[in-house]
C-alpha positions as a printed Julia matrix, in Angstrom:
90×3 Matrix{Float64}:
  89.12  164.12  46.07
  92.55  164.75  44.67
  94.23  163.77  41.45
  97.31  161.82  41.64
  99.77  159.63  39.57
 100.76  155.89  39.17
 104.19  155.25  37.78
 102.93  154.64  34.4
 102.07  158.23  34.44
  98.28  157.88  34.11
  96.49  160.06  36.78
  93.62  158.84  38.73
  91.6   160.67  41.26
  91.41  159.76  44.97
  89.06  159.66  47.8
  91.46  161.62  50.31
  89.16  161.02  52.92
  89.97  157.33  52.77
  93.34  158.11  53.19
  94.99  156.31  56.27
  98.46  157.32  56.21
 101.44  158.6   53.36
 104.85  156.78  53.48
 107.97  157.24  51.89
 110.09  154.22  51.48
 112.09  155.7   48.92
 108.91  155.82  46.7
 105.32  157.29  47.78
 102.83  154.76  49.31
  99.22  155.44  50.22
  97.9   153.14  52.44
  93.44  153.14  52.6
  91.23  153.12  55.68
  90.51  149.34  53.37
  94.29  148.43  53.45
  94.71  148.89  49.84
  98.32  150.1   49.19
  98.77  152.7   46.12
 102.1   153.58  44.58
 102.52  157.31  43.57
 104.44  159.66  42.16
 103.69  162.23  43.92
 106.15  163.06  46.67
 104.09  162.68  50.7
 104.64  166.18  50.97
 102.72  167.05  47.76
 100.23  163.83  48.29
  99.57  166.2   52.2
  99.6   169.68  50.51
  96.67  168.23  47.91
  94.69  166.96  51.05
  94.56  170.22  52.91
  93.87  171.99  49.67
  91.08  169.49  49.36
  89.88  169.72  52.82
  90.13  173.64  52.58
  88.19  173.61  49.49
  85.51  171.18  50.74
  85.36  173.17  53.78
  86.6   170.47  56.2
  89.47  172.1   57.27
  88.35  174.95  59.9
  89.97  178.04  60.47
  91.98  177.79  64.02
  90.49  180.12  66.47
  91.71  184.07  66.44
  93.61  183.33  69.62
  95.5   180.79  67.41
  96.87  182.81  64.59
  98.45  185.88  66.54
 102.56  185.84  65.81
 103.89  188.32  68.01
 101.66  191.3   67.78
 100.87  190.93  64.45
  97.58  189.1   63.29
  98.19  186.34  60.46
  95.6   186.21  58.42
  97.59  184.38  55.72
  98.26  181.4   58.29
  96.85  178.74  56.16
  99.02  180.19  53.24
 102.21  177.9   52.11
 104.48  180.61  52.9
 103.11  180.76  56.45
 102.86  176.95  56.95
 106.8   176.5   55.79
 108.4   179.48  58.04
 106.29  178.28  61.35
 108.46  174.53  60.35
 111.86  176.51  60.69
């Protein structure tokens, strides 16, 4: 579940599992798995940074093998941190 917020700035908390995909189209839209359309605030990159969190949390979202988080020669075990996530983008 994640917390997010319509444009009349009350916050309501959603079922990120139901989640079937985050568009920008200037504004945030979530569409459902049930083809309901929401309107957020929240920008897609925060409305995808609350859903790993989530997932993380809940345990859904599995470590990638050993194999998978070796950079170089050094072993990142921060590589489900922001900072990590960001700089492998660049």
């Amino acid at each position: 579940m994640i917390t997010v917020t319509r444009f009349d700035r009350s916050e309501f908390i959603l079922n990120a599992d139901l989640i079937e995909f985050v568009e920008a189209r200037p504004d945030t839209h979530i569409t459902l798995v049930t083809g309901k359309k929401l309107l957020v605030c929240e920008s897609t990159e925060e409305v995808i940074t609350r859903v790993v969190e989530f997932r993380r949390r809940a345990g859904i979202f599995p470590r990638p093998p050993m194999s998978a988080v070796h950079v170089g020669d050094a072993l990142r075990e921060d590589w489900a941190s922001e900072d990590f996530l960001s700089a492998q983008s660049k």
